[in-house]
C-alpha positions in Angstrom: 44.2 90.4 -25.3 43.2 93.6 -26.7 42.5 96.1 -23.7 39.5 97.7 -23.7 39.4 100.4 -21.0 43.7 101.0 -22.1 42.7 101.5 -26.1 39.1 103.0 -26.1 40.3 106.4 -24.0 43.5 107.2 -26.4 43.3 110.4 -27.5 43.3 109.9 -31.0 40.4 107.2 -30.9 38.1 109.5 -28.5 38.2 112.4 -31.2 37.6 109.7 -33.7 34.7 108.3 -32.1 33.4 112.0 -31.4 34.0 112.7 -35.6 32.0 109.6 -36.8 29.2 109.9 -34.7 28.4 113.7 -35.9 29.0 112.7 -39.4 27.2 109.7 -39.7 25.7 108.8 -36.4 27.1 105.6 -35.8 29.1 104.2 -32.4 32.8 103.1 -32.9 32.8 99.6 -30.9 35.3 97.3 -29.7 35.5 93.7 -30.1 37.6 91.0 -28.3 39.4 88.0 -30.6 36.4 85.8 -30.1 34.1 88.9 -31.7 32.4 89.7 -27.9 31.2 93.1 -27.7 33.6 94.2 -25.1 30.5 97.3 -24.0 28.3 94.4 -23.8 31.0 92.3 -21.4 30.7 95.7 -19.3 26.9 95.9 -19.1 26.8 98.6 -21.4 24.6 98.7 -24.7 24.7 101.7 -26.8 23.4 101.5 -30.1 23.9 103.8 -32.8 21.5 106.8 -33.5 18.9 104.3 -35.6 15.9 103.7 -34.1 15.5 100.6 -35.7 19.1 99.1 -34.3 17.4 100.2 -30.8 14.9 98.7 -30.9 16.3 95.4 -31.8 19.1 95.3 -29.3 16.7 95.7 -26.4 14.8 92.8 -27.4 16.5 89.1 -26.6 16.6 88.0 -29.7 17.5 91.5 -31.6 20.4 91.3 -29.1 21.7 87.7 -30.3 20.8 88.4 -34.3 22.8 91.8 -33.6 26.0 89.8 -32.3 25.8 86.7 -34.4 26.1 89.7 -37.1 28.8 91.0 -35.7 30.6 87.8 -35.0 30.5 87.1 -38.9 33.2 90.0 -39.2 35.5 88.6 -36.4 35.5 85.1 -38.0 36.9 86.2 -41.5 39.8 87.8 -39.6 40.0 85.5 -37.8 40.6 82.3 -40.4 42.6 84.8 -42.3 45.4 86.3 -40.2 46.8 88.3 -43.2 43.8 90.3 -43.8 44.3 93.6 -42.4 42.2 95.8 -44.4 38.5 97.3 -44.2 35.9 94.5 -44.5 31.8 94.9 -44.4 29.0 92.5 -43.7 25.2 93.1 -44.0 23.6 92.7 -40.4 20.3 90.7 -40.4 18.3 94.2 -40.5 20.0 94.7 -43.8 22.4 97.5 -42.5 26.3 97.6 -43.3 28.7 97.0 -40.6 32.2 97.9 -41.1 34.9 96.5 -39.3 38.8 96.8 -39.2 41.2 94.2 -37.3 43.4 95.1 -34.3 46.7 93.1 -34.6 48.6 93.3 -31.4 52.4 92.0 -31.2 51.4 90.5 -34.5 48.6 88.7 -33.3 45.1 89.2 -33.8 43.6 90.2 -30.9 40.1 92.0 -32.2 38.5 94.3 -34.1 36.9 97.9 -33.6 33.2 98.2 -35.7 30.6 100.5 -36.5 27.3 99.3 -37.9 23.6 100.6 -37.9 23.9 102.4 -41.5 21.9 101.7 -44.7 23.7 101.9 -48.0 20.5 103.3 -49.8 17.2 104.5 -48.7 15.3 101.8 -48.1 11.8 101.5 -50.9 8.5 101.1 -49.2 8.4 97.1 -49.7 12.0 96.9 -47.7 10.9 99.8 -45.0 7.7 97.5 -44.6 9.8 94.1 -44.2 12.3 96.0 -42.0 9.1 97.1 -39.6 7.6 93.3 -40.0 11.0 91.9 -38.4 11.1 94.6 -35.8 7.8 93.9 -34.8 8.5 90.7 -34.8 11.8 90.5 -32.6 10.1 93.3 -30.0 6.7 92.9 -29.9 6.8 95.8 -27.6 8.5 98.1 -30.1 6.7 101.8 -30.5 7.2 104.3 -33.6 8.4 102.1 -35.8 7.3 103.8 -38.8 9.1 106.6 -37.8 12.3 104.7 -37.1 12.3 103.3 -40.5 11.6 106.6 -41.5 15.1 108.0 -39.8 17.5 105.6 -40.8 20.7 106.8 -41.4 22.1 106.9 -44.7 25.4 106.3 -46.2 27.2 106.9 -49.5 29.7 104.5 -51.1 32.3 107.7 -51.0 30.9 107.9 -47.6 31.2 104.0 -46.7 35.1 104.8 -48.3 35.6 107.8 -46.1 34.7 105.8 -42.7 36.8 103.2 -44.1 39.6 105.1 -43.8 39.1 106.4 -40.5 38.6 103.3 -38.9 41.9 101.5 -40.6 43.3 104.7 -39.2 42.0 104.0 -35.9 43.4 100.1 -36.4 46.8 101.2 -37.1 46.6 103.5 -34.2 45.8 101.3 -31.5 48.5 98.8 -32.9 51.3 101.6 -33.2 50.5 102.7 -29.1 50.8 98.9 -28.5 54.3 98.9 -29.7 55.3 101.8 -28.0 53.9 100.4 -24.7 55.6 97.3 -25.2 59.0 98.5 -26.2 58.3 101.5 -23.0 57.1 98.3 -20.7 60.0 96.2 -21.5 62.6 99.2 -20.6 60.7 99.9 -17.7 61.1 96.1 -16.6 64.7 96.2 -17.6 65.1 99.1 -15.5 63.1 97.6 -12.8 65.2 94.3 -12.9 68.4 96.4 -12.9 67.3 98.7 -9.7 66.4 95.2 -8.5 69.9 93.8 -8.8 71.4 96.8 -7.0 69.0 97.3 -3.9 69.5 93.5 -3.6 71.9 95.2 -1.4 70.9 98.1 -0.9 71.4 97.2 3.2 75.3 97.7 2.9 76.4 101.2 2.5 79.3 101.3 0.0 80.2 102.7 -3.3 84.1 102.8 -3.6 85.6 100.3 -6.1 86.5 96.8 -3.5 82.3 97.1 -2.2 81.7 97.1 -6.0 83.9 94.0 -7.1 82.3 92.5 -3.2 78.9 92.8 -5.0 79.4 91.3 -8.3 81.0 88.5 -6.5 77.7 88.5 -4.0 75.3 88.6 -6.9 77.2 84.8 -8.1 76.7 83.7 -4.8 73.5 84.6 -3.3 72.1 81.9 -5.8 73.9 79.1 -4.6 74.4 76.2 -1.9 78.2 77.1 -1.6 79.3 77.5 1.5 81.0 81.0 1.9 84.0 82.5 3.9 84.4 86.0 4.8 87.8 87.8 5.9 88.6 91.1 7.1 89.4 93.3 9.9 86.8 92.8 13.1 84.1 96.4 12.2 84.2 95.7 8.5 80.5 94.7 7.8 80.9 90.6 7.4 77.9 89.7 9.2 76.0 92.7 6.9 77.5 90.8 3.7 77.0 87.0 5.2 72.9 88.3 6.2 73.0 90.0 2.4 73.8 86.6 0.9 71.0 85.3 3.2 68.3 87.6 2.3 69.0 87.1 -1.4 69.5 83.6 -1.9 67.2 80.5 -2.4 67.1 80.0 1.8 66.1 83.9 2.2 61.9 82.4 3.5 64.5 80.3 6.4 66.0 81.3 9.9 69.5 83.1 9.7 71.6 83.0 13.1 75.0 84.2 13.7 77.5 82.2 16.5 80.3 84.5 17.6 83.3 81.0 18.1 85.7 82.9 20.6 85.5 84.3 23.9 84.0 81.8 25.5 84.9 78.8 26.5 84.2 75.3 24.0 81.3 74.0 26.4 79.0 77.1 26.2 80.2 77.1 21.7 79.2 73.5 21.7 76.1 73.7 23.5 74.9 76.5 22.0 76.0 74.9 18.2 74.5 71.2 18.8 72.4 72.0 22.1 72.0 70.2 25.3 69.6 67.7 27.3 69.2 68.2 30.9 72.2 67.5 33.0 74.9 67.2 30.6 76.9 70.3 32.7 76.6 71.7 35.3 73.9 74.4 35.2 71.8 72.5 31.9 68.9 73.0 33.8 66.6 71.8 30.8 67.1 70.8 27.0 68.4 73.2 24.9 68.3 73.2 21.0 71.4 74.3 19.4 72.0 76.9 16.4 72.2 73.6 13.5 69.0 72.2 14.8 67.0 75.9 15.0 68.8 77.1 11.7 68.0 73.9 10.0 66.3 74.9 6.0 68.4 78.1 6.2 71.8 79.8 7.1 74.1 79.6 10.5 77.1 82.3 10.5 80.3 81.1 12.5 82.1 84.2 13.2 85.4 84.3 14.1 86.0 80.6 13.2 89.5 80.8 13.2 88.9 80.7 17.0 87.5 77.4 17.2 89.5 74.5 19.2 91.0 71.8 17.2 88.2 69.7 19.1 85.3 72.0 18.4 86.8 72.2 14.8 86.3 68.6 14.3 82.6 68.6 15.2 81.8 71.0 13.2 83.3 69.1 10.0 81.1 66.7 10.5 78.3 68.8 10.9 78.8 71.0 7.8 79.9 68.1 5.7 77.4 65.7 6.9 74.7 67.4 8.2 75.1 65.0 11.2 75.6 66.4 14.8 75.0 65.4 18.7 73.7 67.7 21.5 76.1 67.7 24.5 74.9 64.7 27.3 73.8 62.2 24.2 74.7 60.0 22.4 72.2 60.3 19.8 72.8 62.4 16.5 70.8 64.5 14.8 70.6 66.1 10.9 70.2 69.2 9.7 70.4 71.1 6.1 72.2 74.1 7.0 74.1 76.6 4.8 77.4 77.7 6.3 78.7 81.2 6.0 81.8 81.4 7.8 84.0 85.0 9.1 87.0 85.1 10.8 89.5 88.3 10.9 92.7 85.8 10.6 93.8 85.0 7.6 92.7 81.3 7.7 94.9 80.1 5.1 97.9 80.8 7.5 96.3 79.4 10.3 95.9 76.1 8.5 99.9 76.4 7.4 100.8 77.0 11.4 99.3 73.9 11.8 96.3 76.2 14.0 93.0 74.9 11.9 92.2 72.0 10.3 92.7 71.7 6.4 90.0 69.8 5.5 87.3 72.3 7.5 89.3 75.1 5.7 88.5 73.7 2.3 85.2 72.7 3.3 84.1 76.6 4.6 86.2 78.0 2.0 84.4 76.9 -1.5 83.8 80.8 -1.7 86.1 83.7 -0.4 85.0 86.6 0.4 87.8 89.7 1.0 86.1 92.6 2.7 88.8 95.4 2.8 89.3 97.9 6.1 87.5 101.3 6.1 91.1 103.0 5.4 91.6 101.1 2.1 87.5 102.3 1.2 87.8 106.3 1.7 84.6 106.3 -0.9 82.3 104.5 1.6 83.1 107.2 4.2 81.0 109.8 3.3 78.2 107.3 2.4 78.7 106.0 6.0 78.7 109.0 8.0 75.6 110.3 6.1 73.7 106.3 6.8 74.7 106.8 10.5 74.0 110.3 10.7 69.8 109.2 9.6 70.1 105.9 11.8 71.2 107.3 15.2 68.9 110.8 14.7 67.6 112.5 17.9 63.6 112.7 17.5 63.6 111.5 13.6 65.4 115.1 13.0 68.8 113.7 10.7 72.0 116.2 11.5 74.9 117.4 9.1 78.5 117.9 9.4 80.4 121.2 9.3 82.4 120.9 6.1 85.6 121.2 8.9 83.9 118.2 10.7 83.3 116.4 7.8 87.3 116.8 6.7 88.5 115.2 10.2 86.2 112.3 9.8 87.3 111.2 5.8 91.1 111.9 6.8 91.1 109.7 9.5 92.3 106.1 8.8 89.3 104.4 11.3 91.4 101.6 12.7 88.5 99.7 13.8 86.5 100.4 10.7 82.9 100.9 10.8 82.3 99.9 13.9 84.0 102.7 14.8 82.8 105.4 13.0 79.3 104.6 14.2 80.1 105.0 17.8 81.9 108.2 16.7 79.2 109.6 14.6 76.3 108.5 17.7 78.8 109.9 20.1 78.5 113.3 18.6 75.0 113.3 18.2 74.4 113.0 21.9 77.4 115.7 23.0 75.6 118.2 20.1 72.5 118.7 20.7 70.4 121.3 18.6 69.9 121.6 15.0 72.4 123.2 13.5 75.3 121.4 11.8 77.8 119.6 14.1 81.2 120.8 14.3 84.6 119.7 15.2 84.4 120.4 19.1 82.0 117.7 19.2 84.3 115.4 17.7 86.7 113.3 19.6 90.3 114.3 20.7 92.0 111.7 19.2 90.4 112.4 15.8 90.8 116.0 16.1 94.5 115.1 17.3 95.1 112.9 14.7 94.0 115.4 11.9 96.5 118.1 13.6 93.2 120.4 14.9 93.7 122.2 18.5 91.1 124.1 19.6 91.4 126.6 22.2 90.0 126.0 26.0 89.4 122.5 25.1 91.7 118.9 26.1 90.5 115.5 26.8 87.4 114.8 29.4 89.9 114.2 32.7 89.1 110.6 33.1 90.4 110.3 36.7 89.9 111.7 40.4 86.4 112.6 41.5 83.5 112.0 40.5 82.3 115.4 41.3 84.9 116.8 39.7 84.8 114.5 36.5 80.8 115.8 35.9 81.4 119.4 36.2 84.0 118.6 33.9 81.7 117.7 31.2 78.9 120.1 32.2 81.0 122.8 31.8 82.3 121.7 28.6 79.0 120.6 27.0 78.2 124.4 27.8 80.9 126.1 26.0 80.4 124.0 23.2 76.7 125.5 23.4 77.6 129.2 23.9 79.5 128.6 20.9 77.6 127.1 18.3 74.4 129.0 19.4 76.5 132.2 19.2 75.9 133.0 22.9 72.0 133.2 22.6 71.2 131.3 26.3 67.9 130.8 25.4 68.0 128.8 22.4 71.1 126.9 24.2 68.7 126.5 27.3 66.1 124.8 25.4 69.1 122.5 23.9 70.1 121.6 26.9 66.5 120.8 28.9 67.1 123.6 31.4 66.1 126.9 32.5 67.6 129.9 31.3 68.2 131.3 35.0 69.6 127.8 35.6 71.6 128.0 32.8 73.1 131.5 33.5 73.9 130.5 37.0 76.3 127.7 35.8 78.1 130.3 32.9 78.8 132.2 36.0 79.5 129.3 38.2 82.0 128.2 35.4 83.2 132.2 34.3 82.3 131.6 30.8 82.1 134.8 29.5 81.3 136.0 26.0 84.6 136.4 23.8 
């Protein structure tokens, strides 16, 4: 469809507009494929400068004489595709029109038109006949004698001349079509590519194991399979399992997670299957379990390797069936659920110990997912530190790292992963307040240890005796730390803290922390 408002303000056809009607007082109109005036579809009417074209547009049946005319171009492009030249057509006033076909993605989509010119000036018998027909289309019609009179006038090396620059506007319109095609088409490639990526954009990671996790993810989230996730416990497998949730064909359905250890198999089976009143002590009421709520959409069992051999059994069935029953009754219940399973064991061995069933193993394991420890993803750390660093922000206000800081934290191996290294990075947010960037006092002694920095007139927070003792421990540390980083300035160290200056020089001299 050829766009009116998109083609009409290109540079090039604005000055060519502005050229023809100086030189020859004529408009430069648009058409659409089924020869519409596409001014007229906008309520706009603007004839060229002939009085006598006026006149019969703003008269009902000028105005449908003047489009029939017009239409008689559109069709002969129309029934032949191939013409792409210049072609004219005498309106029913006797004027020339001139149009030129708009071919868009090789398609004929329109045509721009100028009309409203008289090849010759007309004699006195056609200047009467052209009044007579004015007169009679708008009976209202004034000056008509000196409409006829004004006419515009054009040459045949004239008609040749606007010829030219209108198959030059044509090939214009056509030529920015391409280009905005071929700029569109990159721009959704582009689009579809950022797409793919911010699919997960929710789990920070860069280093080469998260990239081979997400091409594996991006075959998955489109499927039914049902997935299995190992790795160390702080690793991100519920981020991943919810990733493959939120991008797959369930993504509109409920996603819960059920954590299968540490509890004991009542409390997993109720809250798996549910419960109706007085199946246990303490079922105070019916309960509906994680396969009936998560039904349409996606259940994570983490740590499965955890399950009991009974509990294991029942949630065969369940997965492979879609069949379950609520503690305290005996009748079952269905449900379409997509199972993503986690587990820090290897599951594989726990199957050859004789520890987990080997047909639940191969039924959870159509898809396996290896998510490496931090220590084996150095890349990701930085990544991490600067995600945690926005997330846990005091009052919106994101912190930075002293470049020492920032060395202890990508040296240390993070035996709990990234678990860890949030509670580290939140941790030093809280013992660091201010604005300035957070350095390595803040950070904790076994990571300062572990990376061989000692720092003087500090050790670990004493973590027995009083409790007195304990607090003025940390108050007095909290204030060195302070003095330190603010250079000794007590006021701006006061306002850190949320006290009073006088208060706050009564505790350095409580504590003797003097200047250095």
């Amino acid at each position: 469809m050829l766009g009116y408002d998109r083609y009409r303000n290109l540079h090039t056809i604005v000055m060519l507009k502005d050229v023809i009607r100086r030189w020859w007082r004529v408009e430069l109109a648009f058409t659409d494929k089924s020869g519409y005036v596409l001014d007229h579809a906008k309520g706009e009417i603007t004839p060229p400068q002939n009085d006598i074209c006026r006149l019969s547009l703003f008269s009902k049946e000028g105005f449908k004489r003047c489009n029939a005319s017009i239409r008689v171009i559109n069709d002969r492009f129309k029934q032949n595709p191939k013409l792409r030249t210049i072609t004219t057509h005498e309106c029913h006033m006797g004027f020339n029109i001139v149009g030129a076909p708009v071919h868009l993605g090789g398609e004929y989509e329109g045509s721009i038109f100028c009309c409203g010119v008289a090849r010759d000036k007309p004699t006195p018998a056609q200047a009467a006949r052209i009044a007579e027909r004015i007169v009679q289309l708008n009976p209202q019609a004034s000056d008509v004698e000196r409409g006829v009179e004004r006419i515009p006038v054009m040459t045949a090396s004239e008609v040749e001349r606007l010829s030219d620059l209108m198959q030059f506007g044509s090939n214009e319109i056509s030529a920015f079509d391409t280009v905005s095609a071929r700029q569109e088409a990159e721009v959704q490639r582009l689009e579809r590519a950022l797409g793919e990526q911010n699919r997960f954009a929710k789990v920070v990671g860069k280093s080469a194991p998260m990239a081979e996790i997400f091409r594996l993810l991006e075959k998955v989230t489109d499927s039914e399979s049902a997935v299995l996730m190992q790795g160390e416990a702080g690793t991100g497998k519920e981020l991943l399992a919810r990733a493959i949730h939120d991008n797959g064909p369930r993504h509109d359905r409920p996603f819960f997670v059920q954590t299968c250890s540490a509890t004991s198999d009542q409390l997993i089976e109720s809250a798996l299957f549910g419960h109706v009143k007085g199946a246990f002590l303490g079922a105070l009421r019916d309960r509906r379990g994680l396969f009936s709520a998560a039904d349409g959409g996606t259940l994570l069992l983490d740590e499965i390797g955890d399950l009991s051999p009974a509990l294991q059994v029942k949630v065969l069935r369940a997965i492979q069936e879609g069949i379950f029953t609520p503690l305290g009754t005996s009748q079952p219940q269905t449900a379409d659920v997509r199972v993503i399973a986690a587990s820090r064991h290897d599951v594989g061995d726990l199957v050859s110990r004789g520890l987990f069933r080997e047909d639940l193993y191969y039924r959870v394991n159509v898809i396996r997912v290896v998510v490496p420890p931090l220590c084996e993803r150095r890349d990701d750390v930085p990544l991490l530190i600067e995600h945690f660093l926005e997330k846990h922000a005091r009052n919106g206000v994101p912190r930075t790292l002293s470049p020492a800081s920032l060395q202890i934290l990508c040296d240390y191996t993070w035996p709990g992963n990234i678990r860890e290294l949030e509670n580290e990075i939140e941790r030093m947010l809280v013992l660091a307040p201010g604005e300035g960037a957070i350095e390595p006092s803040a950070i904790s002694a076994r990571l300062r240890e572990a990376s061989g920095v000692a720092e003087k007139d500090e050790g670990p927070l004493k973590m027995h005796g009083r409790l007195k003792n304990a607090v003025e421990s940390l108050e007095r540390e909290m204030i060195h730390q302070g003095l330190v980083r603010t250079h000794w300035n007590k006021s701006k160290l006061a306002r850190e803290l949320g006290v009073s200056r006088s208060n706050l020089i009564l505790k350095i001299e409580k504590y003797k922390l003097e200047e250095q």
